[in-house]
C-alpha positions in Angstrom: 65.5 33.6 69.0 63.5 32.1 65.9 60.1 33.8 67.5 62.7 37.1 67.4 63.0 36.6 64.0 59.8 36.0 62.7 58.0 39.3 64.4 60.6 41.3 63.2 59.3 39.9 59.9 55.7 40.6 60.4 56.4 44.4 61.3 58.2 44.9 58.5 56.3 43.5 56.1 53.8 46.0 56.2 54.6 48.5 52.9 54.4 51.7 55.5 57.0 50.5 58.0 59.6 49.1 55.0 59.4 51.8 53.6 59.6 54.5 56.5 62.9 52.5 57.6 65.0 52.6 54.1 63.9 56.1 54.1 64.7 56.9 57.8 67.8 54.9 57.2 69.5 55.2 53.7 67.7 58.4 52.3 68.5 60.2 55.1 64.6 61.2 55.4 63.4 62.1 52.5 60.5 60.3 51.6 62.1 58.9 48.4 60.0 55.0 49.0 56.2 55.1 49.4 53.7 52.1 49.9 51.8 53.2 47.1 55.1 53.1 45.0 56.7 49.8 45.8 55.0 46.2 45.9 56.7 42.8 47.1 59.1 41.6 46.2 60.9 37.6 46.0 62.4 36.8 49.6 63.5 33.3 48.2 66.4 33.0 45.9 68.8 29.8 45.1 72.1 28.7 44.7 74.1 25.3 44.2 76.7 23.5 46.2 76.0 21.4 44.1 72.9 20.5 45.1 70.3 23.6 44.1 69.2 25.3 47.4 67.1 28.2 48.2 67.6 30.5 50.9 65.2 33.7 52.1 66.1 37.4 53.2 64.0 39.0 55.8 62.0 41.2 53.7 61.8 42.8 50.7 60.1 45.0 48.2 60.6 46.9 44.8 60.3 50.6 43.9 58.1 50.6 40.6 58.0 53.7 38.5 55.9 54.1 35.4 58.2 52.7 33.2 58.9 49.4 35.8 61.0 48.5 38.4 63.7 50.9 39.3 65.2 49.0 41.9 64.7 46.2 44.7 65.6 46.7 48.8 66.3 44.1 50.8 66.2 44.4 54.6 68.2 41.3 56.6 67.4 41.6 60.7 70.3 40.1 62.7 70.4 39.6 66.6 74.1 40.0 66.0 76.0 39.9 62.9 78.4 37.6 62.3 81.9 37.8 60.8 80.5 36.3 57.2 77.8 38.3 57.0 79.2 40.3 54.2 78.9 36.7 52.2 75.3 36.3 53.5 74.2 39.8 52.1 76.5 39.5 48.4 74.3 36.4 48.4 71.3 37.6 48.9 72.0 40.7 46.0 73.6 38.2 43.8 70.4 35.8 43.7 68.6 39.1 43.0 70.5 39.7 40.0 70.8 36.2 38.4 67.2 36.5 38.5 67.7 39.8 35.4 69.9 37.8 33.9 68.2 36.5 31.3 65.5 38.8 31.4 64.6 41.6 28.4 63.4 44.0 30.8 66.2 46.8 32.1 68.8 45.8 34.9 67.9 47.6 38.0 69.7 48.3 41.2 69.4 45.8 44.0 70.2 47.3 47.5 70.7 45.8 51.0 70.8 47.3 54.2 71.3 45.1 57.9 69.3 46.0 61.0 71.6 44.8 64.1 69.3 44.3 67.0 71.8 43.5 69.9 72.9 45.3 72.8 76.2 44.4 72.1 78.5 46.4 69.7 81.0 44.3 67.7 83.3 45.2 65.0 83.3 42.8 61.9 84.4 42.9 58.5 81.9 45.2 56.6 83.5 44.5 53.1 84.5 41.7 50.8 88.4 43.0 51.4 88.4 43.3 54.7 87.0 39.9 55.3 89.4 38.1 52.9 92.2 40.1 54.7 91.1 39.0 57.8 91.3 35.4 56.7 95.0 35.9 55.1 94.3 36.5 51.6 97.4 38.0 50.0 97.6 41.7 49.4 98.3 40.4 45.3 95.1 38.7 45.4 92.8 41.9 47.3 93.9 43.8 44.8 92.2 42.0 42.1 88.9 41.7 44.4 85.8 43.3 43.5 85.5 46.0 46.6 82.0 45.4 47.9 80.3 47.0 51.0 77.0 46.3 53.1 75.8 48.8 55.3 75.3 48.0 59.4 72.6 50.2 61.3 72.5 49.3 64.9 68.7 49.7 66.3 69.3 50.3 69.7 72.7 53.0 68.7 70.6 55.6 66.6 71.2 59.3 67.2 68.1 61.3 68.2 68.6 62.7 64.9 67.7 60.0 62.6 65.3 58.6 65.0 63.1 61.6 64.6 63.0 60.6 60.6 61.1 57.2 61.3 57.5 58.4 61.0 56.0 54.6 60.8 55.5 52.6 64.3 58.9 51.3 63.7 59.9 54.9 65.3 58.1 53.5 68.7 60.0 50.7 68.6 63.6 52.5 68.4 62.9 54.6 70.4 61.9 52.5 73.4 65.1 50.6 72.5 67.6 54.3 72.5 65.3 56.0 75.8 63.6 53.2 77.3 60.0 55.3 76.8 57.7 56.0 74.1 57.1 59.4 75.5 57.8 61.5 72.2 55.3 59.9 70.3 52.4 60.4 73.0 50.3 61.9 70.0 51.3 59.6 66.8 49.1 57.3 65.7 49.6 53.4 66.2 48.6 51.8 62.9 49.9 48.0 63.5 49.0 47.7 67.2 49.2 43.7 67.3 52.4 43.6 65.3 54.3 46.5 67.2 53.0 44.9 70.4 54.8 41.6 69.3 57.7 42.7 68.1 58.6 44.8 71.7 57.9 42.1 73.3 60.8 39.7 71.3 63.2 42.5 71.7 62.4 43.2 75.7 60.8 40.0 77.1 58.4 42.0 78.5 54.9 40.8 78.4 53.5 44.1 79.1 53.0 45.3 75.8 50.6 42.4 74.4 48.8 42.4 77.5 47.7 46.4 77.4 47.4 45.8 73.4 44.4 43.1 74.1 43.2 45.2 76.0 43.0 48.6 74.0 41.6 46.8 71.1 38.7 45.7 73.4 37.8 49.0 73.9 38.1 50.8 70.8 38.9 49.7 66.9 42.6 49.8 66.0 42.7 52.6 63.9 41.8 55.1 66.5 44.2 54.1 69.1 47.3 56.9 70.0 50.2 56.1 71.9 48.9 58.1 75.0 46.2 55.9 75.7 48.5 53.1 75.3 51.4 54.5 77.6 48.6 55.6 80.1 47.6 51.5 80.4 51.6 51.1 80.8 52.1 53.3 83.3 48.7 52.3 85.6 49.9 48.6 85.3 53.2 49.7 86.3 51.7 51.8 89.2 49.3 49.0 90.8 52.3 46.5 90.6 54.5 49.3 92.5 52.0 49.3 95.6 51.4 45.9 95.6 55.0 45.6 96.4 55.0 48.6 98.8 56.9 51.2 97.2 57.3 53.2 100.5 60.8 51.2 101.5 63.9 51.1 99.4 64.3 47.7 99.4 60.9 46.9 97.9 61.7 50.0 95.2 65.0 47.6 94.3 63.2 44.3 94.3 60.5 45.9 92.0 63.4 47.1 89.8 65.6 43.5 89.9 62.4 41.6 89.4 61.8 43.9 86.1 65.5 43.3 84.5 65.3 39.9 85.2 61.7 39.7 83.9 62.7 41.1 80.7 66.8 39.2 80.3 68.8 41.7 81.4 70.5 40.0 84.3 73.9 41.9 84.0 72.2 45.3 84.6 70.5 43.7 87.6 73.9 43.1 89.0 75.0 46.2 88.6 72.3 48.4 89.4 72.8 46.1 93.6 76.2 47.9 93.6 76.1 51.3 91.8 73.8 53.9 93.1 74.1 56.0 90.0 72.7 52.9 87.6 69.9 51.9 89.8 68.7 55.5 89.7 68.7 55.8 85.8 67.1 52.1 85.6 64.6 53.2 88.3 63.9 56.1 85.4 64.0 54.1 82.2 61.9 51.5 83.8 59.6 54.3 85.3 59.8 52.6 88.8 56.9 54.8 91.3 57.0 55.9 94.5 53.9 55.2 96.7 53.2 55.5 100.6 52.4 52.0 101.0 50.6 51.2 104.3 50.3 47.5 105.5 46.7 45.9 106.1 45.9 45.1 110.1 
């Protein structure tokens, strides 16, 4: 999970890809954040309890304008929120802003958005109310309570929609995690191959993307590389592994596909696609399963 972590990082540290996904995200697509108009900003901030502590969001950056900073995003990954993560993010914002207070310069907005990654939908307390309400904090005492929100996207849940607003390679990645294919990118260009590469493989467990990465970049400098050629080294890997296995008979077409989900973690859909037809034919889709005439050597 840490290794998870950390290449979600590295993709999103990259100025073109933060940006694209507060703009995908909270602007609704308008290009409102460019990397020519924001620059890093602290991850670290600190806290007592009563010994001083620091702690460190995912990523972050400012929007600078010519008069100075206008405001400061902060982007927290999560495999799965938990039920306090309201707390996490207030503390997050607040160490943000006791970092103005004693400065001369103008306040400016700090704003944080969370980036679920699971599979698995859960429904938790998405305000400071609700989670003191939760816990049995009096309705006298909510009343009084500063009514703050944070803001939940789930990856692998986005309508077709907003995924068509991502224009960064974070758009690859959501939607191979909403269709299972990078087909409707076939002619965008991949501008963090290495990083992309990485990150697909933490979410999947699938070793196939770092492998066809290496060996794109042998062939040709990064910059010129677009997702066709990339899905074309997918899909031949895929194919020789299909005849090896003799794709001619049903039963090596399922071991194929059960070897696959339990290749990349997903043993419950390997369960269900033994007893339910209709799964195994939408895996054998997503998963872009082959059919060859296999013939046996004499």
């Amino acid at each position: 999970m840490a290794e998870k972590d950390v290449t979600e990082k590295i993709l999103m540290s990259y100025a073109d890809v933060f940006a694209d996904c507060i703009n995908a995200l909270a602007y609704g697509g308008r290009q409102r954040l460019r990397p020519e108009n924001t620059k890093p900003a602290p991850t670290e901030s600190f806290y007592r309890t009563p010994k001083p502590h620091n702690q460190f969001c995912d990523a972050s950056r400012y929007l600078v304008g010519p008069c100075g900073i206008i405001a400061q995003y902060i982007i927290e990954n999560e495999t799965q929120p938990r039920e306090r993560q309201i707390l996490r993010n207030i503390s997050y914002q607040g160490g943000a802003y006791r970092q103005q207070l004693e400065s001369s310069a103008p306040v400016y907005a700090v704003i944080g958005i969370v980036l679920a990654w699971t599979g698995k939908a859960s429904r938790i307390p998405q305000s400071l109310p609700a989670l003191l309400a939760q816990n049995g904090v009096p309705p006298e005492e909510l009343r009084l309570v500063d009514d703050i929100h944070m803001t939940i996207y789930r990856m692998n849940s986005l309508s077709p929609e907003i995924r068509k607003r991502f224009v960064s390679d974070m758009g690859f990645v959501v939607d191979y995690l909403n269709e299972g294919s990078f087909d409707g990118r076939r002619g965008q260009r991949i501008v963090h191959l290495e990083a992309l590469c990485d990150m697909m493989e933490a979410i999947t467990g699938d070793g196939r993307f770092r492998e066809q990465a290496e060996k794109l970049l042998e062939k040709q400098p990064q910059e010129d590389i677009i997702m066709c050629e990339y899905i074309d080294l997918l899909e031949a890997r895929g194919e020789a592994r299909g005849k090896a296995l003799g794709e001619a008979s049903g039963e090596a077409k399922l071991t194929l596909l059960l070897e696959t989900l339990y290749d990349q973690g997903r043993d419950d859909e390997a369960k269900l696609a033994v007893r339910d037809m209709d799964v195994r034919a939408e895996l054998y889709r997503e998963l872009r399963i082959p059919n060859y005439t296999y013939e046996a050597q004499t």
